[in-house]
N, C-alpha and C positions, 0 to 999 in steps of 0.2 A: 504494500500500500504506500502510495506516495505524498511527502510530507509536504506541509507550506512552510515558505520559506513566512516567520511571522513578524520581521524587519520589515519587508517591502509592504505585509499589510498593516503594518502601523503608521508607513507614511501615507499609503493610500487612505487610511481612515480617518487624519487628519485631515488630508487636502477634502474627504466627504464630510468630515463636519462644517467646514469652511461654505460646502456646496451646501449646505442644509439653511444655513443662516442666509445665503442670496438666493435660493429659491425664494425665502419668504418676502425680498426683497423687492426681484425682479419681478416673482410675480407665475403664477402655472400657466399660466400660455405661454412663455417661451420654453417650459421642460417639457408642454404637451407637444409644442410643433416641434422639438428636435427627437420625440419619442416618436412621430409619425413619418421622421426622416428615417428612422431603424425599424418601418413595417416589418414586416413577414415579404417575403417574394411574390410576386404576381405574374400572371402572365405578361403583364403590364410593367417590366421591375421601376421599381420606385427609386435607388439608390445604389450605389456600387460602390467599390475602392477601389484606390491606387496600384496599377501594375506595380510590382515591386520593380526596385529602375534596373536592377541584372541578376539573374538565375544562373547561378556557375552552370556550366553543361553538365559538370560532371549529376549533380544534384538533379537538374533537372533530369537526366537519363536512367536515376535512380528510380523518381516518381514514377513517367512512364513505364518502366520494368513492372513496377508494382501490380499495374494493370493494362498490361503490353497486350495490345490488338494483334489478335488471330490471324498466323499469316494464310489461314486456311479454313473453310466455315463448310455445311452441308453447302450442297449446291438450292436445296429448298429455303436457307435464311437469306438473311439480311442483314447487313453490320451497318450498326448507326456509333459513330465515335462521338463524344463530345469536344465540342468548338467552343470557339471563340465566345465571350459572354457567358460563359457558364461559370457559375459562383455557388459555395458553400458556404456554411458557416452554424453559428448556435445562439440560443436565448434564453436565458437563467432570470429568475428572479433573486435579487440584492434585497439586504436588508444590511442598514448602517446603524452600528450605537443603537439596538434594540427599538431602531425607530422605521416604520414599516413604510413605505412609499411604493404607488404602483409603478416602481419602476425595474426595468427588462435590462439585464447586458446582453449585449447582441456585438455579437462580432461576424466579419466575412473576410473572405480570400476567393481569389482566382484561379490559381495553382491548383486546378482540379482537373484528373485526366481519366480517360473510362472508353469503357464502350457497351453494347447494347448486339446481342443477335434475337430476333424478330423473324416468326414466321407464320406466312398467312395460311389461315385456315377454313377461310369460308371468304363469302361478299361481306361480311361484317365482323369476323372473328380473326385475329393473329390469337400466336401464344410468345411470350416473350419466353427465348428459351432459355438465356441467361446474360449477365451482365457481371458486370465489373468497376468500380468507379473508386478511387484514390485522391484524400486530401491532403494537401503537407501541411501538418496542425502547425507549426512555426508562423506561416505565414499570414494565418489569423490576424486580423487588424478590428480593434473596436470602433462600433462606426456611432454606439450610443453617446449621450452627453448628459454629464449633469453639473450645473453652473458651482467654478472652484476646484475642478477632478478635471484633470488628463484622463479619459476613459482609459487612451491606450496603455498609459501603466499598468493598467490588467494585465497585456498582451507580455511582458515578461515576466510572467510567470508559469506560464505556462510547459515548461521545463520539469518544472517542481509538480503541477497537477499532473501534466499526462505521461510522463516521462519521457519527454520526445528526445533525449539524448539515444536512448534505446528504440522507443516504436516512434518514429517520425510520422505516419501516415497514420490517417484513417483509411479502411479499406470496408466499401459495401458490396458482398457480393449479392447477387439478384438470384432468385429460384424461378423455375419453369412455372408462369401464372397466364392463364387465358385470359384475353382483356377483349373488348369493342374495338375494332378498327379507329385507329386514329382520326381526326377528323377538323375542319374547319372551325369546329363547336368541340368549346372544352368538356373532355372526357372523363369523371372523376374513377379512380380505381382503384387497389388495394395490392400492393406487388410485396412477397414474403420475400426476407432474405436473410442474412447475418451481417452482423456490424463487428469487426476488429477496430478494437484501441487498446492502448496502452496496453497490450501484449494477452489482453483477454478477447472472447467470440462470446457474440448470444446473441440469439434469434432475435427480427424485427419486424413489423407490420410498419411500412413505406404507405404514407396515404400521397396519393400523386393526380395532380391535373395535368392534361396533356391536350396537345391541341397542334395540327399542320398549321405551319408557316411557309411561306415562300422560301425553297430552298432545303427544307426541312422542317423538325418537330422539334415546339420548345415544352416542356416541363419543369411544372414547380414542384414539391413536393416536398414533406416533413414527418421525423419519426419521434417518438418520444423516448425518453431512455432514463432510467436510473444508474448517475453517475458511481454508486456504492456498486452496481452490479460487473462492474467492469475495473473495481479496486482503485476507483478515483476519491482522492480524499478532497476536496473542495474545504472551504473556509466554512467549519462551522461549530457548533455550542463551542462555547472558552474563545473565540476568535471575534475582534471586533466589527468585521465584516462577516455575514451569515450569507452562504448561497446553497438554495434551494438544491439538492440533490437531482431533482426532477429537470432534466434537461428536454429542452425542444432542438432537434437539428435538422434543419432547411439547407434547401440549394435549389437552383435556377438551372436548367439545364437543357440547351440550344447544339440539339442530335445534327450532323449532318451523314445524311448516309453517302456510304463506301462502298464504289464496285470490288468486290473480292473478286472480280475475276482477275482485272487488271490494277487494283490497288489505288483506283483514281475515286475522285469523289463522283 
């Protein structure tokens, strides 16, 4: 089980008491419009972050490995990779100084790689027959605000939570689920798979909307997860930050399909 480091959340719990005294100040319309700036994903997305400005290759060739596209598929599927615009990330509930606020940490990244085989089985039925999809948890970026707090001082910590010295990635892999043909008109659906982090596997229920784009298919989607079930110790009782166990993890996810015969999109 991995420790918090309890220096960096004591400065953090400061600079949040500092933020407690200018919420009252400034006033909740500006903590509501930057809590609306860190929605959930839509098909619609609302917000993004910063490419990081350079990915060593060596690192970035790591990710990809993690979940390296099939140089070979039946000849009945279909390989959809994830592209460009495709973002992951998480949303936690905070609690500061035993003082409760409705407020979300939410963090994203970009550095998400994967893929998707797909096979049609009627005018209206595929079955996805399985998938792959890879986050680098390092590159997490907090996109939340609360006035007096660097959200992103979160984002080094995360070291200490998920042990990304050791498991650098998240990894979802996808199970064989029959779904409605994708379509012009968003598809709501339920795809089972497993979630690896920090060197644990357990099962997950993926709720996901999908919907044809020009070019391809984008999807949103999110799963729920208990941070204890996966040996994540998070900040809590005796710690002056408290975060909820009960994790949401969201991603944006813009498929372009891949001729596998000739490797072209």
């Amino acid at each position: 089980m991995r420790g918090v480091n309890r220096r960096r959340l004591l400065l953090l719990v400061v600079a949040a008491a500092a933020g407690l005294v200018l919420l009252g100040i400034l006033g909740a319309a500006n903590y509501a419009a930057a809590q609306r700036r860190a929605a959930a994903f839509s098909l619609k997305p609302t917000s993004s972050v910063p490419r990081p400005t350079a990915t060593p290759s060596a690192v970035a060739n790591r990710l990809q490995a993690t979940c390296a596209t099939p140089a070979s598929i039946a000849r009945a599927d279909d390989l959809w990779v994830a592209g460009a615009g495709t973002m992951a990330g998480y949303r936690a509930h905070e609690t500061f100084l035993d003082i409760t606020l409705p407020h979300e940490a939410v963090a994203r990244t970009d550095q998400v790689v994967g893929n998707l085989r797909v096979r049609q089985l009627g005018p209206a039925q595929i079955a996805i027959q399985g998938g792959c999809f890879a986050v680098e948890l390092n590159t997490l970026t907090s996109i939340d605000e609360l006035p007096g707090r660097r959200a992103q001082d979160r984002d080094e910590l995360y070291g200490d939570f998920l042990d990304t010295r050791d498991y650098p990635y998240a990894v979802l892999t996808l199970h064989r689920t029959e779904v409605p043909v994708f379509s012009s008109r968003p598809q709501h659906v339920i795809v089972a798979g497993d979630l690896s982090v920090a060197g644990a596997t357990h099962p997950v229920a993926v709720a996901v909307d999908a919907q044809t784009v020009a070019g391809g298919v984008q999807a949103v989607g999110s799963m729920a997860i208990d941070a204890h079930d996966f040996g994540i110790r998070l900040p809590g009782e005796g710690d002056p930050i408290v975060v909820d166990s009960h994790l949401t993890l969201e991603f944006l996810l813009v498929l372009e399909h891949v001729d596998h015969q000739t490797g072209a999109n």
